[in-house]
Structure formats: structure tokens, C-alpha cells
PDB file of N, CA, C and O in Angstrom:
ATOM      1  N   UNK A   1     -31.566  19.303  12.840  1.00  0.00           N
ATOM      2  CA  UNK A   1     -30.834  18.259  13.538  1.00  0.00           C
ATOM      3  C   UNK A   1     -30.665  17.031  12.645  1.00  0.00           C
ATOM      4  O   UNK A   1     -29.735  16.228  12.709  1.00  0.00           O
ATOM      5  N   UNK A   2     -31.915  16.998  11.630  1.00  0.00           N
ATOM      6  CA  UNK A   2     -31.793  15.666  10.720  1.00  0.00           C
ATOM      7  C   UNK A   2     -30.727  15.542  10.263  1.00  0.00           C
ATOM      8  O   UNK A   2     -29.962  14.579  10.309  1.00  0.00           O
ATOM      9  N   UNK A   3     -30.553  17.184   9.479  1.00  0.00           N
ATOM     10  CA  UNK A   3     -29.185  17.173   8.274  1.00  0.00           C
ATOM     11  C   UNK A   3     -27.869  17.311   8.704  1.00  0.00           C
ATOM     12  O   UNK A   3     -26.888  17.362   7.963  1.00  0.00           O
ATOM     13  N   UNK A   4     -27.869  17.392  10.345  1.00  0.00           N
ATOM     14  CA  UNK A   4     -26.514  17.869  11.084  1.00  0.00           C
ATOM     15  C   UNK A   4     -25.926  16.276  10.644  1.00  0.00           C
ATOM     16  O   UNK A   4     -24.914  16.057   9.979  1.00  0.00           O
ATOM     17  N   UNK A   5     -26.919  15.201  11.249  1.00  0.00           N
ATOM     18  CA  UNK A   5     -26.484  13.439  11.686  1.00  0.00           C
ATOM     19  C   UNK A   5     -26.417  13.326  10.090  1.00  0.00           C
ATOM     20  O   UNK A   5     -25.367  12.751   9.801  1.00  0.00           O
ATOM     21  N   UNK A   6     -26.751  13.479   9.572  1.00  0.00           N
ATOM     22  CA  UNK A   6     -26.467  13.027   7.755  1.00  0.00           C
ATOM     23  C   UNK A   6     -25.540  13.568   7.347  1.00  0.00           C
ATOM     24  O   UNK A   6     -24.718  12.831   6.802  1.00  0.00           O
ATOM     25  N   UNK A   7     -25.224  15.036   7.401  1.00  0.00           N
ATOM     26  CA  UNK A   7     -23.723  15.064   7.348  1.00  0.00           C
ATOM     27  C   UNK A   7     -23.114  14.609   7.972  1.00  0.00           C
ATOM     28  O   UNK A   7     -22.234  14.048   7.319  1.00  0.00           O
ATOM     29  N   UNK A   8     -22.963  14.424   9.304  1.00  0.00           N
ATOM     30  CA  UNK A   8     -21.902  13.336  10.194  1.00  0.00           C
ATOM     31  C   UNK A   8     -21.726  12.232   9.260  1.00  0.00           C
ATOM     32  O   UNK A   8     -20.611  11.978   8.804  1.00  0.00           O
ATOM     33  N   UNK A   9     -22.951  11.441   8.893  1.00  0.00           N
ATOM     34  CA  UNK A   9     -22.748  10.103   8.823  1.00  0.00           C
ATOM     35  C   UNK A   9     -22.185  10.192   7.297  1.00  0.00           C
ATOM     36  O   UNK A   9     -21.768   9.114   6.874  1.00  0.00           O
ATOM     37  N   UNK A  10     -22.112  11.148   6.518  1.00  0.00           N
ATOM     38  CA  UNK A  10     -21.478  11.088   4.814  1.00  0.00           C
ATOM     39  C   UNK A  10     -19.982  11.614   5.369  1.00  0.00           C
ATOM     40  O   UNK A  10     -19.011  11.330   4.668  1.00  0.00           O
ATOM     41  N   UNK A  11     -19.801  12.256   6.420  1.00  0.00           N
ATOM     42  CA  UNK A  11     -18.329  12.808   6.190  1.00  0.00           C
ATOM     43  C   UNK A  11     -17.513  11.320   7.083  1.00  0.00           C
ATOM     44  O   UNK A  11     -16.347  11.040   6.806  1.00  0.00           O
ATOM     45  N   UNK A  12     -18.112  10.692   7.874  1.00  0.00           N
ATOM     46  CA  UNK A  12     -17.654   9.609   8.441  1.00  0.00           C
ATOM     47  C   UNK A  12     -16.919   8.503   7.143  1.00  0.00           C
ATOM     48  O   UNK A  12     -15.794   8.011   7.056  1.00  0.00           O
ATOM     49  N   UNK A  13     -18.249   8.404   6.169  1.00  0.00           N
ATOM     50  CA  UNK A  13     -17.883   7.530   5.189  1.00  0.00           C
ATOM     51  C   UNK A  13     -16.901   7.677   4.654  1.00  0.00           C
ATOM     52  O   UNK A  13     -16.072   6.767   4.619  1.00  0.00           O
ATOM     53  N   UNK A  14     -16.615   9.301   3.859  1.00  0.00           N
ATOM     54  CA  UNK A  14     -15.729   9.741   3.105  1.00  0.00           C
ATOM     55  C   UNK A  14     -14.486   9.574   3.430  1.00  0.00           C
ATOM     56  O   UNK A  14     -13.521   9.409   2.685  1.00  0.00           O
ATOM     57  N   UNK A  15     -14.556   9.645   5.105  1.00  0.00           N
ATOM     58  CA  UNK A  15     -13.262   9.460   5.992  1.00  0.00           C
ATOM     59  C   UNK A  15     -12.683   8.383   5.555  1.00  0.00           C
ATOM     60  O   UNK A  15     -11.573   8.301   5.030  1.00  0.00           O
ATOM     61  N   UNK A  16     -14.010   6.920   5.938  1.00  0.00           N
ATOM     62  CA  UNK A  16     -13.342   5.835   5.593  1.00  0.00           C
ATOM     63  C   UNK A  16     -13.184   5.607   4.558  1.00  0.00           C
ATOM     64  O   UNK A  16     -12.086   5.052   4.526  1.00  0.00           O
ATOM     65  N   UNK A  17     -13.541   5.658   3.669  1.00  0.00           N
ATOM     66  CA  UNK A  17     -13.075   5.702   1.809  1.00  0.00           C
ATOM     67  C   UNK A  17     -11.783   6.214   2.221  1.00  0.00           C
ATOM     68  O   UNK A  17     -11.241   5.318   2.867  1.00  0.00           O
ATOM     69  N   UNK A  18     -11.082   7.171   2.157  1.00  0.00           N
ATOM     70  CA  UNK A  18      -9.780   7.885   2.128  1.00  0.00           C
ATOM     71  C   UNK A  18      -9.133   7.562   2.611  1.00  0.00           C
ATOM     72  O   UNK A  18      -7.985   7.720   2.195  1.00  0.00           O
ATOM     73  N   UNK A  19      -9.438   6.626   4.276  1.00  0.00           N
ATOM     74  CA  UNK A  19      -8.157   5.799   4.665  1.00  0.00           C
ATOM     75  C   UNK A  19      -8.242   4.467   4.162  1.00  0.00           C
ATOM     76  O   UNK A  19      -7.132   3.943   4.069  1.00  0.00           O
ATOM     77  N   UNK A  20      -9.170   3.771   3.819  1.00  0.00           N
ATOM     78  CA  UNK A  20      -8.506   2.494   2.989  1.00  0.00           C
ATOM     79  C   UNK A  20      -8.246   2.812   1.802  1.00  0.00           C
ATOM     80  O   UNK A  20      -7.759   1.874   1.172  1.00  0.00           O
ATOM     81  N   UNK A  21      -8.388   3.895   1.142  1.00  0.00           N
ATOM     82  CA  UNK A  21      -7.450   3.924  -0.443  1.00  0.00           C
ATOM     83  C   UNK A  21      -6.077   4.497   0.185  1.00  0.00           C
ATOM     84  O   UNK A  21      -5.016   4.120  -0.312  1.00  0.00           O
ATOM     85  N   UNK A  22      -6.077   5.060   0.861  1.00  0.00           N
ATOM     86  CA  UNK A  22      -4.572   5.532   1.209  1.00  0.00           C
ATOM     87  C   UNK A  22      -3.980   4.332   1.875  1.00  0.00           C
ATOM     88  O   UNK A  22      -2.822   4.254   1.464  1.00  0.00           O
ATOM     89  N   UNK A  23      -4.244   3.318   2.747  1.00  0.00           N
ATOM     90  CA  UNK A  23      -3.827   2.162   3.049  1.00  0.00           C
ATOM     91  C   UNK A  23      -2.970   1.035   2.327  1.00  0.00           C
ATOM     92  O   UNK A  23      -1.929   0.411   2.535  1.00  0.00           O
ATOM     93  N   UNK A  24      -4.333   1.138   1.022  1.00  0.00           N
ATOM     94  CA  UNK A  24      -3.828   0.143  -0.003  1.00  0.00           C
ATOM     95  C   UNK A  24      -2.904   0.479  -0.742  1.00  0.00           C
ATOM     96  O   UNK A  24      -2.383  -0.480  -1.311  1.00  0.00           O
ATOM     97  N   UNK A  25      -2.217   2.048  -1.117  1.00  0.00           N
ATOM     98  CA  UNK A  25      -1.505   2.614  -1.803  1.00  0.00           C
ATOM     99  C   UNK A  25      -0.080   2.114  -0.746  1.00  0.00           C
ATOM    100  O   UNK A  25       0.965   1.854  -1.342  1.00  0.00           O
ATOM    101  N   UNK A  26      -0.101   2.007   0.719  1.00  0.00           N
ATOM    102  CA  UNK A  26       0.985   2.070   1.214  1.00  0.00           C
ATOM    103  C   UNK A  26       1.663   0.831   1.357  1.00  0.00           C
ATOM    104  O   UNK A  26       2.883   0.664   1.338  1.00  0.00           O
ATOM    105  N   UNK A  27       0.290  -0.491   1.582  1.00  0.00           N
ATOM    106  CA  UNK A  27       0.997  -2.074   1.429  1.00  0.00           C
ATOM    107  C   UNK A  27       1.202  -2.665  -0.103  1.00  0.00           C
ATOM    108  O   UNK A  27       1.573  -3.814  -0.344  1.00  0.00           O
ATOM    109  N   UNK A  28       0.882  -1.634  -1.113  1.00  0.00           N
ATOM    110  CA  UNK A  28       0.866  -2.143  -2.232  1.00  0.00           C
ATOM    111  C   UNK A  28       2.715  -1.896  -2.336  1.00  0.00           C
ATOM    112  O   UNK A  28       3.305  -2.729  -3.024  1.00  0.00           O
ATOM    113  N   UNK A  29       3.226  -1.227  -1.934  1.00  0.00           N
ATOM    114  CA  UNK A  29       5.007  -0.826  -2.106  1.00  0.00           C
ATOM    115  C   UNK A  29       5.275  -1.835  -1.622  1.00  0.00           C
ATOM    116  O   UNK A  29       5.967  -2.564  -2.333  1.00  0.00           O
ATOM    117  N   UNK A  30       4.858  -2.411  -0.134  1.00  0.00           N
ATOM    118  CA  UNK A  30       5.451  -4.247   0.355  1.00  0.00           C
ATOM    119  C   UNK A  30       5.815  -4.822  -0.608  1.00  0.00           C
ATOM    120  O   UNK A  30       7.021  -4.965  -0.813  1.00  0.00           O
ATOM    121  N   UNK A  31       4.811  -5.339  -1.517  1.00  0.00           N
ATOM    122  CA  UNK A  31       4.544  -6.446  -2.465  1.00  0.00           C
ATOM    123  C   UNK A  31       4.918  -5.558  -3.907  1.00  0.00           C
ATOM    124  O   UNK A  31       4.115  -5.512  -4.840  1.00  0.00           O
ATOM    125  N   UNK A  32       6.115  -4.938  -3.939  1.00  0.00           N
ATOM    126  CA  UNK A  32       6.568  -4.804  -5.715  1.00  0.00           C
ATOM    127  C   UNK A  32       7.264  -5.816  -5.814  1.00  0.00           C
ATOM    128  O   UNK A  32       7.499  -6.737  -5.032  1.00  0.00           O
ATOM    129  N   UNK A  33       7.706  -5.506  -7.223  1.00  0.00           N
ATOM    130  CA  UNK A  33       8.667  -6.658  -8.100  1.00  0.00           C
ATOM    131  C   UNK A  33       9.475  -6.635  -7.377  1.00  0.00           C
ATOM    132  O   UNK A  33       9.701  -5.802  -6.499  1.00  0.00           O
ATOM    133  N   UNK A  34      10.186  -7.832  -7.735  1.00  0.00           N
ATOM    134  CA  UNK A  34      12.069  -7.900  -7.200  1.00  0.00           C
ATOM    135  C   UNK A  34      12.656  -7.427  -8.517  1.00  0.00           C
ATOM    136  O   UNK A  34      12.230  -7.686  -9.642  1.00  0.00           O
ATOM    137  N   UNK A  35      13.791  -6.630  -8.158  1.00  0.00           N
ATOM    138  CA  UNK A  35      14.697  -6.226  -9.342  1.00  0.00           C
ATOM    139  C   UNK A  35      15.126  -7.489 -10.216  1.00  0.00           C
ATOM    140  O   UNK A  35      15.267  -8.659  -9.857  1.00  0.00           O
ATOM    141  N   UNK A  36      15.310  -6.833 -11.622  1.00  0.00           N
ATOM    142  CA  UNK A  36      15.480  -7.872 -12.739  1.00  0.00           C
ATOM    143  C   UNK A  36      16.851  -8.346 -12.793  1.00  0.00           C
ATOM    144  O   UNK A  36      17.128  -9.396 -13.372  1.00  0.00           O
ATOM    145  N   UNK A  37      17.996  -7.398 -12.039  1.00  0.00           N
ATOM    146  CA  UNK A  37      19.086  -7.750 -12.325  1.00  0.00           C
ATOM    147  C   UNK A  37      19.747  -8.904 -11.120  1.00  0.00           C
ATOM    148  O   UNK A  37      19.168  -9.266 -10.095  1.00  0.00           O
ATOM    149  N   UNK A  38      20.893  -9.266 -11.517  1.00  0.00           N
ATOM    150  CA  UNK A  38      21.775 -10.040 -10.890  1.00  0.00           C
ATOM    151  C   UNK A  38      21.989  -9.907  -9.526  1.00  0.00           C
ATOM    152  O   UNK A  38      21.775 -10.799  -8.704  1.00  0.00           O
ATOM    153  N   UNK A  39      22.422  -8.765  -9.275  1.00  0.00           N
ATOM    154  CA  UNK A  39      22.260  -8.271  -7.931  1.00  0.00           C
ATOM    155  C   UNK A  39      21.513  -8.430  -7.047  1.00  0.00           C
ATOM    156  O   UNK A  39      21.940  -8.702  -5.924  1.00  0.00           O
ATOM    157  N   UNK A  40      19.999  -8.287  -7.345  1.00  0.00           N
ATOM    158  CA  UNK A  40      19.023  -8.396  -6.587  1.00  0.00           C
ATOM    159  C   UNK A  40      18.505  -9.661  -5.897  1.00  0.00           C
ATOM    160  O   UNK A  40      17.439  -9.871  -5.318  1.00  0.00           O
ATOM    161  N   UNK A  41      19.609 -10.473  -6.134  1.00  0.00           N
ATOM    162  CA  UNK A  41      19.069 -11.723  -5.425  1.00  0.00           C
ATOM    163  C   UNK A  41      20.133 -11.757  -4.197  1.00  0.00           C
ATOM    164  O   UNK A  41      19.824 -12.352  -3.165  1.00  0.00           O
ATOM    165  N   UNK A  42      20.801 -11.415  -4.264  1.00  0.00           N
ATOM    166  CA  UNK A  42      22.095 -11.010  -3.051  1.00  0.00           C
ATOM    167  C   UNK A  42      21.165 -10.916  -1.703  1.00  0.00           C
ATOM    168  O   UNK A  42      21.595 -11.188  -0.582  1.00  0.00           O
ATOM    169  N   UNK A  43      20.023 -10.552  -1.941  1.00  0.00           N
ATOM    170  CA  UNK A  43      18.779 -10.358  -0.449  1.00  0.00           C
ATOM    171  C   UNK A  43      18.447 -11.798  -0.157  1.00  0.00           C
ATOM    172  O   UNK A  43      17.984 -12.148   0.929  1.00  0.00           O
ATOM    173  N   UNK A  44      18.697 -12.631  -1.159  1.00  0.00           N
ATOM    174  CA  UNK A  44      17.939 -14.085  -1.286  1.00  0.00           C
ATOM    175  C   UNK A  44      18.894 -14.957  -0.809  1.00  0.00           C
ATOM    176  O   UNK A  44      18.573 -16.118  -0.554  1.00  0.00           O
ATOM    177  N   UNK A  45      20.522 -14.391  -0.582  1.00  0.00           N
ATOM    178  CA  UNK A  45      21.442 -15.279  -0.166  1.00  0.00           C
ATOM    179  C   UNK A  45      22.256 -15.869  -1.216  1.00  0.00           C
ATOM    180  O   UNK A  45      22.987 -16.845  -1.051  1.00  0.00           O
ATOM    181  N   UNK A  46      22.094 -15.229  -2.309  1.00  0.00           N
ATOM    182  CA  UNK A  46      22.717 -16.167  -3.798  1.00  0.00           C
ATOM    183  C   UNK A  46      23.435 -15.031  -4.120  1.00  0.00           C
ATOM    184  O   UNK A  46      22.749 -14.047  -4.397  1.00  0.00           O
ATOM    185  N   UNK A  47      24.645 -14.907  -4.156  1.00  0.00           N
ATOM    186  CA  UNK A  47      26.174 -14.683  -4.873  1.00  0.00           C
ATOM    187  C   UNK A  47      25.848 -14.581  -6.535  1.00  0.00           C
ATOM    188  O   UNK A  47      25.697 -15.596  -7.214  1.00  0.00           O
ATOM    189  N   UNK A  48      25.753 -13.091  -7.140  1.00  0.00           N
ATOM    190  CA  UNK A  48      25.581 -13.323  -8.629  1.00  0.00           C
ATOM    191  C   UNK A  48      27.196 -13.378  -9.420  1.00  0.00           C
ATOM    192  O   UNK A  48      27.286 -13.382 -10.648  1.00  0.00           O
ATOM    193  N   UNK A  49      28.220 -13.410  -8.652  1.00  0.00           N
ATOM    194  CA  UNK A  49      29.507 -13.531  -9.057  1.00  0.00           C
ATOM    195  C   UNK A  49      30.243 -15.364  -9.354  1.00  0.00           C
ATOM    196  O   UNK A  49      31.134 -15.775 -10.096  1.00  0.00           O
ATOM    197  N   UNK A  50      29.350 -16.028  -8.383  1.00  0.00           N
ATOM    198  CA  UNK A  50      29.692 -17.172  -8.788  1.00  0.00           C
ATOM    199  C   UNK A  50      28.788 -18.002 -10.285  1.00  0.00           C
ATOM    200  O   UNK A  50      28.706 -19.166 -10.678  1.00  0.00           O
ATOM    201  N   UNK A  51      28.288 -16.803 -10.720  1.00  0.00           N
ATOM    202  CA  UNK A  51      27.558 -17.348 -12.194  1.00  0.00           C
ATOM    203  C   UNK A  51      28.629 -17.723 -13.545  1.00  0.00           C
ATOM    204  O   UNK A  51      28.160 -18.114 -14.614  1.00  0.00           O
TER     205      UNK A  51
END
């Protein structure tokens, strides 16, 4: 019965390890770069044609 609750309690952990690395992999795409080009500010409200 000892080793049943000790495995519970290591596969619990592992669980949570695996959903906060999979978490952080998914809000890390939120927060990429903004594109380098001209265009990409068109989201920002700025016209790259009147340059």
C-alpha cells in the first residue's frame, strides 16, 4: 500500500511537470516578435505606403 501512494504521488508530479512545460510552450507564441517588415505595423494602425 506504501508503494501504491508513492507512485500516485510521483505520477501526480510528473503530471504537473508536463502541464506547465506544455503551458509555457503555448503562451510563449503570445509574446513573439513583431515582423521586421513594413507591413507589419498595419496591426498598429500605421500605413507603410505613406513612407
Amino acid at each position: 500500500m506504501k508503494s501504491s501512494i508513492l507512485l500516485s504521488l510521483l505520477f501526480v508530479a510528473l503530471l504537473t511537470y508536463l502541464l506547465i512545460k506544455f503551458n509555457k510552450r503555448i503562451n510563449s507564441k503570445k509574446y513573439s516578435r513583431k515582423p521586421l517588415d513594413a507591413w507589419g505595423s498595419l496591426s498598429e494602425g500605421i500605413d507603410p505606403t505613406d513612407e
